[in-house]
N, C-alpha and C positions, 0 to 999 in steps of 0.2 A: 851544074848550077852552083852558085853561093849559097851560103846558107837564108838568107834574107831570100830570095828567092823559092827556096824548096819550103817557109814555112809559106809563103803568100801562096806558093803554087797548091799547098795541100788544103787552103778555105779560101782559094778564090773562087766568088761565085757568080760573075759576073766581068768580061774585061779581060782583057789582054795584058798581058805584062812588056809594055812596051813602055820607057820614060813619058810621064806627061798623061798617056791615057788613063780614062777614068776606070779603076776598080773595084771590085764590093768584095768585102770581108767576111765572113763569118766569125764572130765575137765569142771567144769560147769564157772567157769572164771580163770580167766591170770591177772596178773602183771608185768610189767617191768618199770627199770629205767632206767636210762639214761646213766649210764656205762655199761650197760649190751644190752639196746635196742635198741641200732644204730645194733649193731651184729644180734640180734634177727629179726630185721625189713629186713636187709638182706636175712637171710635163710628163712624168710618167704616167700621175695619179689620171691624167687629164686624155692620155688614149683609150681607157676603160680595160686593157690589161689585167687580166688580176693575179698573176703568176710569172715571175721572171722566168725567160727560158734558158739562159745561158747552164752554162757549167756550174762556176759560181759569181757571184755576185757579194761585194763586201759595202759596209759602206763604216768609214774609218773619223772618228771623232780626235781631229788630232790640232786642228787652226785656231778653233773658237772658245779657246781654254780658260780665257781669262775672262772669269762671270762675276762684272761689275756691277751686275744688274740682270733682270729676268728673260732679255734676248737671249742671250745664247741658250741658257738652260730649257728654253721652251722649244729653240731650233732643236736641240737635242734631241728632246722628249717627243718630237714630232719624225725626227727621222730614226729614230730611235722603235717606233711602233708602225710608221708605214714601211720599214723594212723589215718586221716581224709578217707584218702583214701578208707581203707582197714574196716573202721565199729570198729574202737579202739575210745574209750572214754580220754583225752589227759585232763592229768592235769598239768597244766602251774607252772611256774617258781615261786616259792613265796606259791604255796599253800601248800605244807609240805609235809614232809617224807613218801614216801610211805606208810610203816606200819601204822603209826600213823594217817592216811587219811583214808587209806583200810577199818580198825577197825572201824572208827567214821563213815563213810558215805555209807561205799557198805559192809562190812561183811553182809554174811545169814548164821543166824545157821542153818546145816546139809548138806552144800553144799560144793564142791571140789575145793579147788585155789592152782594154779600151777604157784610160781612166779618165776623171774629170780632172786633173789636174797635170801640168804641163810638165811636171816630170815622173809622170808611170814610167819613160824608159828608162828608169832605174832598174828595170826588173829583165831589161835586155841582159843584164850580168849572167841571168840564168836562161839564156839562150831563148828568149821569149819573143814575140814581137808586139812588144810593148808602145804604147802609141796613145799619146797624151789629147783631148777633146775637149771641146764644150759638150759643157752636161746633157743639154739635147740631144747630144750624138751618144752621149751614153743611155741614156733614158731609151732612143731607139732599140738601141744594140739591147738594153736587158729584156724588152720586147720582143725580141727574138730577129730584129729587123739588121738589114747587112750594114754596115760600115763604111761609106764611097770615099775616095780618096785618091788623086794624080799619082799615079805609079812611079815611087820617088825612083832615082838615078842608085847605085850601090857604089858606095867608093870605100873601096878597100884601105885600111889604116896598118900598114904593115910593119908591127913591133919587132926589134931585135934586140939582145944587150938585157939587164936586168937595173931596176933602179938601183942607185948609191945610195951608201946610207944618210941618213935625214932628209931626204928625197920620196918624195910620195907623189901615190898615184894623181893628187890636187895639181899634183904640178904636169903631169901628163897631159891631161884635161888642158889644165890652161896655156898649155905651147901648143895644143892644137890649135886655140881660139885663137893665139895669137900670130898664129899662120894664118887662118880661114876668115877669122873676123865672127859676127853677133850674126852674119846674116849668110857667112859664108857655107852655112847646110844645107839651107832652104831646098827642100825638094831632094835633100838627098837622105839614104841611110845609112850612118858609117858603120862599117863594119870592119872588125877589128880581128885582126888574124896576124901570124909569122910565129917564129920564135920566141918572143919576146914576153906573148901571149901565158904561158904555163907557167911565169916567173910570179904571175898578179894571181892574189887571191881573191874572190869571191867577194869581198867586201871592198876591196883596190877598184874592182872591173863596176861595180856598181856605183863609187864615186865617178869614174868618167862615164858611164852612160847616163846619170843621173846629170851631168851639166852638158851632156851631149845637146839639151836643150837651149844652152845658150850658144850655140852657134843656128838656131834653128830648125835642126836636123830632125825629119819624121822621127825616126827614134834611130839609137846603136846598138849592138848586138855583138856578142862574145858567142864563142862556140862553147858548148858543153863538151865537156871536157874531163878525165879523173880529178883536177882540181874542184870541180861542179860536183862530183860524185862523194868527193869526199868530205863537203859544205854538208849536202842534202844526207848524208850517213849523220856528221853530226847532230844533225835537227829531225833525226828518227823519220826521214823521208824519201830513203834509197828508192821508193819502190819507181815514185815520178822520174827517177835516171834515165837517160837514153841520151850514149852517145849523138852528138849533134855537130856539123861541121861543114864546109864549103870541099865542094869536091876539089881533088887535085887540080882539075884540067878547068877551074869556074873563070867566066872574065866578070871586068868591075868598069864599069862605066868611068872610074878616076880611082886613082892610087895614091899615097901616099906612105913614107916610110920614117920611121919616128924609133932614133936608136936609143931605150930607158935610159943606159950606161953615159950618156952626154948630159944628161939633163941635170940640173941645179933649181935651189928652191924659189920657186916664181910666185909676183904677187899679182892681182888684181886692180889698178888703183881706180879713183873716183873717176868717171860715173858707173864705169861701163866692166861687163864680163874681159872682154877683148883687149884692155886697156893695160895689159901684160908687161911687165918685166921681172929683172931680176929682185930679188929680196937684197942681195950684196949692194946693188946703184944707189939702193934709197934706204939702208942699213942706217938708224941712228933716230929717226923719225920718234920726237915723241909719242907715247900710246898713251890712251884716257882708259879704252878699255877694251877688249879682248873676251869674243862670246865663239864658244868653242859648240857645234851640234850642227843640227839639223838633217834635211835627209841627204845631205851630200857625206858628210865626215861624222856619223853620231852612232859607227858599229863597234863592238865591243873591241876590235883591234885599235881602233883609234882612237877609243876612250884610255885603254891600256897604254899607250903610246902615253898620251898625257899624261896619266899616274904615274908614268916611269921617271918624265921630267923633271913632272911639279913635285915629288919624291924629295921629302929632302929641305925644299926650298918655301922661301915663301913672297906671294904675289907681291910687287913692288907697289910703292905706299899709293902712286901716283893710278894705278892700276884698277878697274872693275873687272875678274874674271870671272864671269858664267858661263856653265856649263850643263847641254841638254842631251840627257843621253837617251839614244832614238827609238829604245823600247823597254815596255817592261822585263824582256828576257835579258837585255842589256843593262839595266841597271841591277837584275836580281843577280845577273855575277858578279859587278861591282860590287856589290854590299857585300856579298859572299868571300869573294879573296880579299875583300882590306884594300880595294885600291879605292875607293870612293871616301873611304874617312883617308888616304893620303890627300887626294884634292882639299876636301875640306882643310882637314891641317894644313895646308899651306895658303889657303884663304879663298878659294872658291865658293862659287853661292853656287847652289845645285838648283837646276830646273826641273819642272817634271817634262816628262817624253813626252815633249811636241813640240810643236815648228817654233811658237814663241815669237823670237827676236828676229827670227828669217823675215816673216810678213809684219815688225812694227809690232807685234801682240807681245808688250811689256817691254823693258829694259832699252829703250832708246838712251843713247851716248847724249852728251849735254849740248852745249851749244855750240857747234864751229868742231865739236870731239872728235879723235883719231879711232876708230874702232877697226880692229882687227879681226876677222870673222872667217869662221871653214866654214863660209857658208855658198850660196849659188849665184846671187844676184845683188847687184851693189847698187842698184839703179839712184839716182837721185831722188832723196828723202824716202828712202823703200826702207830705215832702218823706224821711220817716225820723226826724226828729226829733218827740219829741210836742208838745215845747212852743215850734217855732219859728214866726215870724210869714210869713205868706208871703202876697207881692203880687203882682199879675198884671199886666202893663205892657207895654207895644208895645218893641220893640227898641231906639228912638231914645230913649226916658224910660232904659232900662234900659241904654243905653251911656252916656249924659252921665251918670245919677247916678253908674256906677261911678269915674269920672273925679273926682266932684264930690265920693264919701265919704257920701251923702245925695240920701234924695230930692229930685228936681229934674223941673222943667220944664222940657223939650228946647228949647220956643220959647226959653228964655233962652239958649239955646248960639246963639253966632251965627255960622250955617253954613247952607248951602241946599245939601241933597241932591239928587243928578242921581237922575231917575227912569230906572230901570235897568229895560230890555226888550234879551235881549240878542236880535242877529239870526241867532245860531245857536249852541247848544248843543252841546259836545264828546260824542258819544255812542259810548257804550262797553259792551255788556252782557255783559262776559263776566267778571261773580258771579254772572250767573243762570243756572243748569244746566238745562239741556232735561231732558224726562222722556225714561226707556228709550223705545229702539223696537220697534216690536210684533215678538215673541217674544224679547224679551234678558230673561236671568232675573237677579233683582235679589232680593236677601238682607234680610231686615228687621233694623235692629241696634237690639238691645232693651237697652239699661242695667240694671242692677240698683236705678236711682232707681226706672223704670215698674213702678206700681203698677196691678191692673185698677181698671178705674171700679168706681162701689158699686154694689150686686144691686138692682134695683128693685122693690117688691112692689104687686100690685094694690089696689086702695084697701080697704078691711074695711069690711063694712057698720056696725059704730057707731066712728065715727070720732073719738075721745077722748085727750086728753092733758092734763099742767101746762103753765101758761105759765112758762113758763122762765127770760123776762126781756121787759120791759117798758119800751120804746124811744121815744124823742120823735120830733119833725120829721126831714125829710132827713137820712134816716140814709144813708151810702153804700155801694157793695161795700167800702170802703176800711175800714168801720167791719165789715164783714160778713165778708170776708177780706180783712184786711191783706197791702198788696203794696209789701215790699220787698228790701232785697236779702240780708236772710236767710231768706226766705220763698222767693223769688221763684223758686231752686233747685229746688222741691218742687211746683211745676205738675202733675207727672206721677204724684204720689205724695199720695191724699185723705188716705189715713190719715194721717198726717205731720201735713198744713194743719189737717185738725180739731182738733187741742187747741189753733189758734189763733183758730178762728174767734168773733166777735164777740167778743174779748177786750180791743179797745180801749173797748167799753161795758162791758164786767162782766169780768175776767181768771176769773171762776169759773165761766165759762158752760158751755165745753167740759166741766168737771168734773162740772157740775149734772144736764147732759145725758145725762151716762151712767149717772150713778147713781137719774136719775128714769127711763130708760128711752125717753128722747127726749121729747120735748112740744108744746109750740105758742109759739111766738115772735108778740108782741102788737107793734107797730109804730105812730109817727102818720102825718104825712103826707110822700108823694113817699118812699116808702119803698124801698131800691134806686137810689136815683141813682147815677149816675159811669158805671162805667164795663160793659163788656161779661160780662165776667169770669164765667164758668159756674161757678166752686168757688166762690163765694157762694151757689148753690145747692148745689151738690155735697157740700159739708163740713157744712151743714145737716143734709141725707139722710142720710149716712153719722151724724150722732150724733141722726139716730131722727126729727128735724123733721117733723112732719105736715103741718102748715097754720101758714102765717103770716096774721094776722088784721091790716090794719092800717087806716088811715084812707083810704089811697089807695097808689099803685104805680107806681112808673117802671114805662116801656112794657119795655126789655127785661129788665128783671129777674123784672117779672110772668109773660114769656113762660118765663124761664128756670128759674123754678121749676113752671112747668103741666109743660112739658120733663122734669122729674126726679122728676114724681111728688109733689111739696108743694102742698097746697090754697091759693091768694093769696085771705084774703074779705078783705071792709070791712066796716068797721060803720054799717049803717044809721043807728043813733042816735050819735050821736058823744058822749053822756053815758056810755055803754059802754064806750068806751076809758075815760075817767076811772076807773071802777068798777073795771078789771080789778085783780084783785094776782097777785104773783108765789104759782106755789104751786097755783092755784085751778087745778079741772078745765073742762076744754072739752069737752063731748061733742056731736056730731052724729048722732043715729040715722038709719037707712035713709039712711047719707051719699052711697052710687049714686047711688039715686033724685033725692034733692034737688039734686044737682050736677046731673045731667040737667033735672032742673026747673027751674035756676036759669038754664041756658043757654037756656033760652024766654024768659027775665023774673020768672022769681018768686022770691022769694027764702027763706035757710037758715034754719030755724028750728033753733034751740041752745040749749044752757047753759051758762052760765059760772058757775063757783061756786053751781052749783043756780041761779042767776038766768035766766031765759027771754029768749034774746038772739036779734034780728032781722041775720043778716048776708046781705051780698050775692056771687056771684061772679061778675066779670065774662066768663065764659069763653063760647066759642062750644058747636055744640052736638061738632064736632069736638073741641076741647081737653077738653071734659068727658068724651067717650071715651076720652082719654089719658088722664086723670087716674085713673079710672076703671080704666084697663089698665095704670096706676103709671108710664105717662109716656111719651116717644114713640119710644124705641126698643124697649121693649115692646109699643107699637103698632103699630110698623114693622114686628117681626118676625111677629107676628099677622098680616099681609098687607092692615091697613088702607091 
């Protein structure tokens, strides 16, 4: 077997490992954050559970940092004490980005994580199989409940060669994308093996699993390895070690082979992940500003790489350089060796550890601004500004340009960076508060932000509505519900976010919605990309959304609406979409039946503006009882 295989084979509890068939997991731990786990600690609170059963369970304060007002600190304080509550492990404000915590402190290679946010498969680095949800689906899993999910395809990514220098692993990552595309995963898990593999360390391997997300990929996965062994020695965690690896003789559903030694430094440009070239093509590009973290590039090797740069020098006038380094264990070596008073000396403004600028939470570029970012996602106006340019760039392109005022090519600085593995890591966990112990009574503290989740109704035998609006390619949560840092407050409260949702496509849309009575949202392809985010369905539901119809569906956002009660079809004939207008009725008669029909293979017979339309749903025959019973903690509670 592969290795992606032998961990599915050791907690499959249900299902054949055949591509495409449906499987159930057993969830040996949970993640969540704070935009995502006010919602989650809900549906949790809401199946009457009173003990997580997983291994462990965290739940990470790292999105909602910037408290301009009594929202966030109340979501805090609430997920804050129903994780004391409930046997959750609570990592406090200041100690860093989920991923970049997860990786350092609790990753075990060969075991299951099931986070609410779309890239947990950051922690594929350490041979995990890491696997990014809506918070429902985590809420289940910390209830001890399985995990369902189409048994992705395993394409093998076979490394050879070792990166050149000024050459990093960002750029590895983004020649994949730029082969595969934003959509070119979907349904698969890459899996990363050859030679090439022993040259990346542990912080390399978790930059390209962590944007394995933006090809849509279930998750990626590295073999454990003496390089894994010698990571987890430094973080006083040898004992979780255990060689891990894809046998000699395994096959891979699709192959690919990617020589480190060829590669040169690649950018990202606007809108899109996929949108790749070289740094040398577009070399000269003015820059406004230059935000160096998050959980793709913010481990202490990368931070070091930047101090070694910016060393010396100082940020050009034209220049904003911020910089979030991705934990507390990561910033306490900074301060410690003197490379964080070099950033500063050379004019960086220092963040604290968390996501920040990645989600809009603070330091948005100006108006029409150049912004250079090691970050994940460039999506349109996903920095807060709508009309700023934003480029995706490995650390070493995105410290010299700051220096330089302009895009630049790191190879032209002439410096050679020491490859940084350190042989032991300062460890300290005490932001992360144990849960109560059995029988301490512990108080839920509810804000007046917490809103209930919306009432779910079972699906109506003729299933009918207007389309509402009518949306092209890769659309994302970002375009579905806007996430930033006026937004970002109101996680806990649907009603609030609904008058914002899809308002970066239509600002009329929330209005439309209410005054047609809710409808059907028409979509094209890779519809749902980015990010995890459950109120891209949630805010849908709540202003009446039925069924989204589109060309095709990211993996979790398809799940995340079967989840909340909204039908995900496609359309058979893709002339259909052309067809559709805004306004026109969709009706599905005997829509039960047909969704249960459609989970055999056959597919929806409809209408669209009286026209007789062929659509498809790709649901299991499980999802389509959810659907059916208005979603799956109506399911839940039914005793399915």
């Amino acid at each position: 077997m592969n290795l992606s295989q032998k961990i599915i084979s050791a907690h499959l509890l249900s299902g054949e490992m055949r591509p495409g068939e449906e499987i159930a997991l057993r969830i040996d731990q949970t993640l969540t954050q704070d935009a995502t786990g006010t919602m989650a600690y809900l549906q949790f609170e809401s199946m009457g559970i009173p003990q997580v059963k997983t291994k462990r369970s965290l739940a990470y304060i790292d999105h909602n940092t910037l408290q301009s007002g009594f929202e966030n600190a109340d979501d805090h304080a609430y997920i804050q004490s129903v994780a004391k509550k409930h046997g959750v492990w609570f990592s406090r404000p200041g100690n860093g980005i989920c991923h970049q915590v997860h990786l350092e402190r609790f990753s075990v290679p060969g075991e299951t994580l099931l986070g609410s946010d779309s890239h947990t498969p950051t922690c594929g680095a350490m041979a995990m199989l890491a696997i990014g949800a809506g918070g429902l689906d985590v809420a289940v899993a910390m209830g001890g409940g399985a995990y369902y999910l189409a048994m992705p395809k395993i394409c093998r990514v076979y490394l050879t060669g070792q990166l050149p220098p000024m050459v990093s692993a960002k750029d590895v990552i983004l020649e994949v994308l730029r082969r595969r595309s934003v959509k070119g995963g979907v349904g698969y898990i890459m899996e990363y093996a050859g030679p090439g593999v022993e040259s990346l360390t542990v912080p390399e391997r978790a930059t390209i699993t962590n944007m394995g997300a933006e090809l849509g990929a279930t998750t990626s996965i590295f073999p454990c390895d003496q390089i894994s062994r010698q990571f987890l020695q430094a973080q006083g965690r040898e004992s979780v070690w255990r060689e891990m690896k894809a046998d000699a003789d395994a096959v891979y559903d699709e192959e690919m082979t990617l020589n480190l030694s060829e590669l040169e430094p690649l950018t990202a440009q606007p809108h899109s992940p996929d949108n790749v070239t070289t740094v040398k093509s577009i070399a000269g590009l003015p820059v406004d500003q230059v935000a160096i973290g998050s959980c793709t590039n913010s481990s202490f090797a990368d931070m070091m790489k930047v101090a070694a740069i910016l060393d010396g020098h100082t940020v050009a006038e034209n220049v904003s350089l911020v910089i979030a380094p991705g934990s507390m264990q990561v910033l306490t070596m900074l301060a410690a060796n003197g490379a964080l008073a070099k950033m500063v000396a050379a004019g960086a403004r220092i963040l604290e550890c968390a996501c920040g600028p990645c989600i809009g939470m603070g330091q948005s570029p100006k108006s029409g601004g150049v912004t250079l970012r090691t970050f994940n996602r460039n999506f349109k106006g996903r920095s807060g500004t709508a009309d700023a340019q934003v480029y995706l760039v490995g650390p070493e392109t995105a410290a010299v340009s700051a220096i330089a005022g302009k895009l630049t090519d790191p190879r032209d600085f002439a410096l050679e960076l020491p490859r940084i593995v350190p042989e032991q890591f300062p460890v300290n966990d005490n932001m992360v508060v144990e849960p109560a112990a059995p029988g301490e009574t512990v108080e839920v503290v509810r804000g007046k932000n917490i809103k209930p989740i919306p009432a779910h109704q079972p699906m109506p035998q003729c299933l009918q509505g207007k389309i509402l609006i009518h949306l092209g390619d890769n659309i994302s949560t970002d375009h579905i519900m806007p996430s930033n840092a006026k937004l970002l407050p109101y996680r806990s409260n649907v009603p609030y976010l609904a008058d914002y949702c899809l308002t970066p496509c239509d600002p009329q849309f929330p209005a439309r919605a209410k005054e047609w009575g809710g409808g059907i949202v028409v979509g094209g392809e890779n519809y749902g990309q980015g990010s995890s985010r459950e109120h891209a369905a949630l805010t849908p539901l709540y202003l009446g959304v039925k069924a989204v119809v589109a060309k095709s569906f990211a993996r979790i956002h398809a799940a995340n609406l079967i989840n909340n009660g909204i039908v995900p079809l496609t359309f058979v004939n893709p002339a259909d979409y052309d067809a559709c207008a805004l306004g026109e009725e969709l009706t599905i008669e005997n829509a039960p039946q047909q969704i249960r029909d459609a989970a055999k293979g056959q597919t929806v017979s409809a209408h669209i503006g009286g026209r007789p339309v062929v659509l498809a749903c790709a649901a299991s025959a499980r999802q389509a009882d959810m659907l059916i019973a208005g979603g799956l903690l109506n399911y839940v509670k039914q005793g399915q």
